[in-house]
N, C-alpha and C positions, 0 to 999 in steps of 0.2 A: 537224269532228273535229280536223283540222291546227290550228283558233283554240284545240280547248281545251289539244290538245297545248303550245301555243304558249306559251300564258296561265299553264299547270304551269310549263314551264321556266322561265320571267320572278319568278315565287313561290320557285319553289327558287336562284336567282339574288342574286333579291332576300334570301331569308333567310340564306346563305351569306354576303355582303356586310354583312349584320349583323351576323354571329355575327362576324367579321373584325374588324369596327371593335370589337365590345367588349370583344374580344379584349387588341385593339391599345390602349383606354384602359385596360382591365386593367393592363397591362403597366406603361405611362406612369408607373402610381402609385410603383411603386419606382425607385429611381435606378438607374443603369448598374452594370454590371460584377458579378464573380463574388458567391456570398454564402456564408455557412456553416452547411452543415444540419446539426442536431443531432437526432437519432432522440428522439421521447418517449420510446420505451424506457430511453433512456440520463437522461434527464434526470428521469425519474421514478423511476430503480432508487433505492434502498437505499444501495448504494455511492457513488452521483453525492450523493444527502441529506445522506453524513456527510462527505462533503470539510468543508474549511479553504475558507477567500475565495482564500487564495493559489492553492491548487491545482485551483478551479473556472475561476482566470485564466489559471492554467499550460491548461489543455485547453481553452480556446477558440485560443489561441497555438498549440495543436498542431493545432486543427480548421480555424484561418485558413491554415494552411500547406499541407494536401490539397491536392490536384487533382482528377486523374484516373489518374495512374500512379506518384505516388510517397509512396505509404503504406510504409514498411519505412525510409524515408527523411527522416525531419522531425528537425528538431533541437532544443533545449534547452541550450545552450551558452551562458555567460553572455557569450560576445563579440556571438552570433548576437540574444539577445534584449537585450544593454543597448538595440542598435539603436532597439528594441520600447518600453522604457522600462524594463527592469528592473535593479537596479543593485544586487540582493544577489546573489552566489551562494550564500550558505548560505540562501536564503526558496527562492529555486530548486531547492537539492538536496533541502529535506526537502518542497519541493510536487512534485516529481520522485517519491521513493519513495510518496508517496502513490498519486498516479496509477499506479505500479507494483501495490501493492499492492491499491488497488479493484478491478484487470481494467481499467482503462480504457486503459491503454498497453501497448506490448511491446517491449521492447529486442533491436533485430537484429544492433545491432555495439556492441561494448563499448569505449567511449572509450578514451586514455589519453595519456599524457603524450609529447611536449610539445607536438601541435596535431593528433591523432585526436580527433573529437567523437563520442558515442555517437549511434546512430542509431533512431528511431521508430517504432512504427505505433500508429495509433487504432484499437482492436479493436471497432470495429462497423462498419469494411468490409473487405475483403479486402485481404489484403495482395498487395501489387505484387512483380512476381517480380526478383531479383538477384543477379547472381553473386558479389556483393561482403557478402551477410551472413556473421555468424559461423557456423562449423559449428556444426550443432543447432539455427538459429533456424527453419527450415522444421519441421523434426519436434515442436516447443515449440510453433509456434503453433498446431496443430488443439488444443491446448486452453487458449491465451490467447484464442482467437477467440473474443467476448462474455464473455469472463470475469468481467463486472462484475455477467455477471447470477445467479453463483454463488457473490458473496459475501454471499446476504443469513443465513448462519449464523454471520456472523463477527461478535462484538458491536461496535457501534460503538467502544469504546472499545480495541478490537485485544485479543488474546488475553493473557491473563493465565498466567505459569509457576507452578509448582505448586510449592511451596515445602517441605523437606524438615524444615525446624524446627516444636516444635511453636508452636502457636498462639502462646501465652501467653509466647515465648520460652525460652531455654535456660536450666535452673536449674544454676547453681552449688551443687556438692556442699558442704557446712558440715564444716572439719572435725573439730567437738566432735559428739558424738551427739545425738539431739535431745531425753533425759533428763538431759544433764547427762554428767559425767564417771563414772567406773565407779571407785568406791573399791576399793583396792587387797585382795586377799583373802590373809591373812598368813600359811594354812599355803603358799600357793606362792613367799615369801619367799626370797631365796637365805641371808639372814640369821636364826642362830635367835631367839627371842623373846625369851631369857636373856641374848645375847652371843654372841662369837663365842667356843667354846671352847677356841681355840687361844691365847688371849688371859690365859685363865686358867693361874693360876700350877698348877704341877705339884703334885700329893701323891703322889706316888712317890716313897721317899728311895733313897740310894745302899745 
């Protein structure tokens, strides 16, 4: 009874000690240090599809930056990413509002002049708690949080304004009539037909 006891533990020993090692080559296969998870949800919404190339590079840049506590906090600042490789800021500002406008990002602090940089969060994790956001960015994000997955009514090409001209453009009024001119009607004449009669010599003698 003890040998077969014996004999079980040696089996679950031994299987334990394999699962470990294939574990451990599992592992081997990737190289060292952090990496960056991107949710399928996110990378197969609607809003991630109609990015630009710019703005899919801008949000792996914001996804390389995560941790574990400083989502509310990543940056986008053309000093922070020339580092990175990037050397416009106007490909950054308008790959910046993109990512604003899919839901994929949420702005906590609003940059500004002459060395405030505006501050970040990737909205498909939680955001990280700080006393240092703008007021109102706590109360804003319980509905930036996954916002990207609420834009799929927005047409890809962004919302078009409603135009108050008509179609065809504005016509300019003509200003002859569209018969022609309206020949004069000669009893409303201020002239009579004969002459003016004041014109005429007098038959009245003294």
């Amino acid at each position: 009874m003890n040998g077969l006891k014996i004999n079980s533990l040696s089996r679950i020993n031994v299987m334990a000690k394999d699962k470990a090692r294939k574990a451990h080559q599992k592992g081997s296969c990737r190289d060292s240090g952090g990496f960056v998870a991107l949710p399928w949800s996110v990378l197969d919404c609607a809003a991630y599809r109609a990015l630009s190339h710019p703005a899919r590079s801008l949000l792996m840049e914001f996804a390389r930056q995560y941790v574990k506590d400083n989502n509310g906090r990543l940056l986008a600042s053309t000093r922070f990413l020339k580092t990175r490789g990037w050397n416009s800021a106007d490909v950054i500002h308008r790959a910046k509002l993109e990512l604003v406008e899919a839901g994929l990002i949420y702005e906590t602090v609003k940059g500004h002049r002459p060395n405030k940089a505006s501050w970040y969060a990737i909205t498909w994790q939680n955001l990280d708690k700080d006393s240092r956001y703008d007021a109102g960015a706590w109360e804003g994000w319980k509905y930036a949080r996954s916002g990207y997955k609420n834009t799929a009514f927005i047409p890809p090409n962004g919302t078009m304004g409603c135009s108050i001209a008509p179609t065809h453009g504005i016509t300019v009024a003509h200003p002859i009539p569209v018969d022609g001119t309206i020949n004069p009607n000669n009893c409303y004449l201020p002239i009579p037909l004969d002459g003016n009669h004041l014109e005429l010599p007098s038959t009245l003698r003294d």
